[in-house]
N, CA and C of each residue as an Amber inpcrd file, in Angstrom:
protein
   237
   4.5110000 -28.2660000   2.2740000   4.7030000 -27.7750000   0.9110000
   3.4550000 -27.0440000   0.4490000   3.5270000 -26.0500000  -0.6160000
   2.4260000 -24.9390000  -0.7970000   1.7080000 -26.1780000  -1.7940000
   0.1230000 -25.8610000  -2.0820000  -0.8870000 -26.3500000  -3.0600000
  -0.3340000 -26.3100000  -4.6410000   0.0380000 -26.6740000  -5.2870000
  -0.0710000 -26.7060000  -6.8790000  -1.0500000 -25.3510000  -7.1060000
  -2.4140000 -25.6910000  -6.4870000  -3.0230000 -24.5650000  -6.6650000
  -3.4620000 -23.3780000  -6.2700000  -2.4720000 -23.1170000  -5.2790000
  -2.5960000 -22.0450000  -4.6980000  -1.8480000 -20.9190000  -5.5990000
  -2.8730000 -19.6170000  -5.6520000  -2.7070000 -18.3260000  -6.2640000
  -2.4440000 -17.3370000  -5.4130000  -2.3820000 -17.2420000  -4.7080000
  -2.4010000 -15.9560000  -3.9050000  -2.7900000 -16.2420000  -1.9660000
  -2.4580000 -15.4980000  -1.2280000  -2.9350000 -15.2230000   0.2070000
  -3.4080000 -13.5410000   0.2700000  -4.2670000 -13.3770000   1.5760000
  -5.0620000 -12.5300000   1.8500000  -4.1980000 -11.8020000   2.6240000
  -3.9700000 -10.7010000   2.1480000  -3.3640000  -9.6950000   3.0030000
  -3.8200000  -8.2910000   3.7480000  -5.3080000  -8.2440000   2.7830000
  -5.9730000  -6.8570000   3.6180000  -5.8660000  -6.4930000   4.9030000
  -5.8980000  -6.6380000   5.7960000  -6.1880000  -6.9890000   7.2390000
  -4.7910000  -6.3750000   7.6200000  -3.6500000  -7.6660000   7.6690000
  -2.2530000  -7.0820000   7.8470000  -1.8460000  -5.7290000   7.1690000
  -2.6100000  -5.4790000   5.8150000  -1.8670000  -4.2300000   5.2130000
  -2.3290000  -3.0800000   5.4570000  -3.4400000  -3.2110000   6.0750000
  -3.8890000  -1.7050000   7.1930000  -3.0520000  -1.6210000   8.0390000
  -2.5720000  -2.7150000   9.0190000  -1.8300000  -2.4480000  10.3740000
  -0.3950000  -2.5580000  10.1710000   0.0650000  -3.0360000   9.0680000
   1.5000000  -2.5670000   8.4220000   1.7770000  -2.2730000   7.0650000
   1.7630000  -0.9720000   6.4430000   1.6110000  -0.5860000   5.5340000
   2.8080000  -0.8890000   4.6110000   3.6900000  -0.4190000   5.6380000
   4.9230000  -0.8960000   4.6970000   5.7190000  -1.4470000   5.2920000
   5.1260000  -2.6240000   5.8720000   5.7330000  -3.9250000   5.5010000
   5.8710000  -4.6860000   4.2420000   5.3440000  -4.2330000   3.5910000
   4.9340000  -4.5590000   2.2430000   5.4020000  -3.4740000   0.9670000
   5.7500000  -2.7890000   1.5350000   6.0600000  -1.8690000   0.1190000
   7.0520000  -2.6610000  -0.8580000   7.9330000  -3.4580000  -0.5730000
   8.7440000  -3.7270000  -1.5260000   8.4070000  -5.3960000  -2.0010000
   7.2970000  -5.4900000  -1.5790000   6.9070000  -7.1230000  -1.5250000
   7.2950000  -7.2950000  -3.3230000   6.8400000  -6.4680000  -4.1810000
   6.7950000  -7.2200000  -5.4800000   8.6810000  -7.1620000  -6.0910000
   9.5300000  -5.9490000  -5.7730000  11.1190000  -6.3500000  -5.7650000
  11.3480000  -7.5500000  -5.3330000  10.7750000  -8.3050000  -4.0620000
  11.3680000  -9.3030000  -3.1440000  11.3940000 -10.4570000  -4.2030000
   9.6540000 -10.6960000  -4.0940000   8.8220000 -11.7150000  -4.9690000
   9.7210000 -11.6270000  -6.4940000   9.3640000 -10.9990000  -7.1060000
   9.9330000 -11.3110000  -8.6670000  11.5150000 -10.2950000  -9.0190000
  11.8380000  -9.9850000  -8.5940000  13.4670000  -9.4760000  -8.6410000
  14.2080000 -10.4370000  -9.7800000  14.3470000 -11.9160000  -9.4580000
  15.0120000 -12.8320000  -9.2210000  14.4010000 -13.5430000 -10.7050000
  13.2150000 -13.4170000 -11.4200000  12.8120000 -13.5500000 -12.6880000
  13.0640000 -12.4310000 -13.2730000  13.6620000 -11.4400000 -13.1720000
  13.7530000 -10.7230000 -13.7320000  12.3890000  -9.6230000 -14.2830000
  11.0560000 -10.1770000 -13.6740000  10.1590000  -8.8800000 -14.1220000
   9.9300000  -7.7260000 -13.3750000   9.8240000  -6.7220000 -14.0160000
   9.7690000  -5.2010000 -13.2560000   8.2790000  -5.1380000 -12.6030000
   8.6530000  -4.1210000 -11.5630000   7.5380000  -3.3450000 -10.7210000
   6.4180000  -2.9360000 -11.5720000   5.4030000  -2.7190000 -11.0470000
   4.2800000  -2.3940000 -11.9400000   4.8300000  -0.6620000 -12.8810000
   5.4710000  -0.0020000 -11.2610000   5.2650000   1.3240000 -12.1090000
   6.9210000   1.9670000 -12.4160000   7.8180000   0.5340000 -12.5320000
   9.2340000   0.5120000 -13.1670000  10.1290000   1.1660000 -12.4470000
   9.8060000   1.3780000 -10.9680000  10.8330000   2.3680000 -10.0470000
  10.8100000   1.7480000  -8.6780000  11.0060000   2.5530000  -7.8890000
  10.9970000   2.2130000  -6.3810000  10.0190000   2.2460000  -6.0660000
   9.7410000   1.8520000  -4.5040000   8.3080000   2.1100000  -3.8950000
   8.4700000   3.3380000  -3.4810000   7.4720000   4.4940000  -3.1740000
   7.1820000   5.5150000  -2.6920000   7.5550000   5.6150000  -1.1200000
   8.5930000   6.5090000  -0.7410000   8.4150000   6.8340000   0.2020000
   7.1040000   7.0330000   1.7560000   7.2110000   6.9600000   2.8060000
   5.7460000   7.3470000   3.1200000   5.6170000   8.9650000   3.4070000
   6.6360000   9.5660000   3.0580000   6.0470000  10.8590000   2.7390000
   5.7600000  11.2310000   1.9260000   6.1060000  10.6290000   0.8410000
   5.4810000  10.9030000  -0.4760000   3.9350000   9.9680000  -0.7240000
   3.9840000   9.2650000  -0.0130000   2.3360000   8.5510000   0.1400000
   1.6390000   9.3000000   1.0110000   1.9720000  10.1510000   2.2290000
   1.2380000  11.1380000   2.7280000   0.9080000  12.2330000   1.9260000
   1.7220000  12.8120000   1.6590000   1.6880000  14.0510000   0.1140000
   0.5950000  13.8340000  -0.9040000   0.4070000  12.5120000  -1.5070000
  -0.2890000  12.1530000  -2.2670000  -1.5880000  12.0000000  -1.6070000
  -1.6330000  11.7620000  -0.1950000  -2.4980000  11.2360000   0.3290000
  -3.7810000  12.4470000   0.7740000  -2.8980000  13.2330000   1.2570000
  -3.2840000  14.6540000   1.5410000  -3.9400000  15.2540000   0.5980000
  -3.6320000  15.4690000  -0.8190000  -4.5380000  15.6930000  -2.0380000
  -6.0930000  15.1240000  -1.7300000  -5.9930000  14.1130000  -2.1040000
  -6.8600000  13.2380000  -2.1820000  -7.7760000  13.4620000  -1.1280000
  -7.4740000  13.4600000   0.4130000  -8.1550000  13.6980000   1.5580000
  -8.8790000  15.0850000   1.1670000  -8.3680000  16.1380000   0.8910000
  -8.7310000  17.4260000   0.5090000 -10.1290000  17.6760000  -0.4280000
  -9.9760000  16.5770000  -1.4020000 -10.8660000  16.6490000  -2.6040000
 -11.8270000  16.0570000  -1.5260000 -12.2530000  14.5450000  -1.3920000
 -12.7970000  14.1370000  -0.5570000 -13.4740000  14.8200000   0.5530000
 -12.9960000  15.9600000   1.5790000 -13.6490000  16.1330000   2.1780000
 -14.0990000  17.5180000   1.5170000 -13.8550000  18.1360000   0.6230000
 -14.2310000  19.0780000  -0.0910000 -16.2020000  17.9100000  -0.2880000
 -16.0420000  17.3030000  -0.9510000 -17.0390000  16.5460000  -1.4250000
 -17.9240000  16.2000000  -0.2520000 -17.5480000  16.1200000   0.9410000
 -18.2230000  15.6940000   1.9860000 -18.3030000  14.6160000   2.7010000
 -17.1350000  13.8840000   2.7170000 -16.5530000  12.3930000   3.4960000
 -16.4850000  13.2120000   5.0780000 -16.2810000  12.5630000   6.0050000
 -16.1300000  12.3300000   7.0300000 -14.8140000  11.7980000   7.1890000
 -14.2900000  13.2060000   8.3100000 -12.5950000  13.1640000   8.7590000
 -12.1460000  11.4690000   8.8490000 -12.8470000  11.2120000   9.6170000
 -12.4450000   9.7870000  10.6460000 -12.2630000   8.6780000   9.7930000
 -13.2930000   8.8140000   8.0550000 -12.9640000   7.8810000   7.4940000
 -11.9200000   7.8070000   6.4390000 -11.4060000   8.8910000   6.4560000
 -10.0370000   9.4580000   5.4650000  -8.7610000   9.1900000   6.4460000
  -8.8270000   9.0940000   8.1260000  -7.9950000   8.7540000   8.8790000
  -7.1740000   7.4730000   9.1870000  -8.2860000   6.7080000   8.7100000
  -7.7250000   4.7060000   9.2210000  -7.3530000   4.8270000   8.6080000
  -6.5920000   5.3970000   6.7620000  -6.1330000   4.3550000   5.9560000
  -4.7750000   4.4090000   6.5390000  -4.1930000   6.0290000   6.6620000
  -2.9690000   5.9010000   6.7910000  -2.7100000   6.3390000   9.0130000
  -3.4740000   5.5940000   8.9000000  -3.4310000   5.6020000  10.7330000
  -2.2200000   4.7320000  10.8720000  -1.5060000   4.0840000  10.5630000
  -0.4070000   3.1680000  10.8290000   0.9930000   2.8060000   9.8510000
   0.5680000   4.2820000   9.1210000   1.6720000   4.9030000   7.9450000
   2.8480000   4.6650000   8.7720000   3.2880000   5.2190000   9.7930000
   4.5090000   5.8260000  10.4400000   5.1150000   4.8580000  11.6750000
   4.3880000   3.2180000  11.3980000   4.2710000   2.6840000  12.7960000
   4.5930000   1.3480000  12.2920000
């Protein structure tokens, strides 16, 4: 049986190497109380998280990041 006081588990780790495994975690979790998604819709596609993602990479390396570190996030988008 879970702790009385347990708040939460650590998911960083897994949510690099499966991104969306998780996309719909908060529908799953609270559906069923009836409270809404943070941003009141579906989860984002992952092409539309690449799209978005791509912006962002752009500005960034405009600024002077390094390719390789704009690469891990969504290295396991599609997998």
């Amino acid at each position: 049986t879970a702790s009385p006081r347990l708040e939460g588990i650590m998911i960083g780790r897994d949510v690099c190497n499966r991104p969306f495994y998780y996309a719909h975690v908060d529908r799953v979790l609270y559906s069923a109380t009836g409270a809404p998604l943070a941003d009141g819709g579906l989860a984002p596609s992952r092409g539309e998280v690449l799209t978005a993602y791509a912006a962002y990479a752009r500005e960034q390396l405009r600024l002077g990041a390094r390719e390789n570190g704009l690469i891990k996030p969504i290295h396991n988008l599609f997998f």
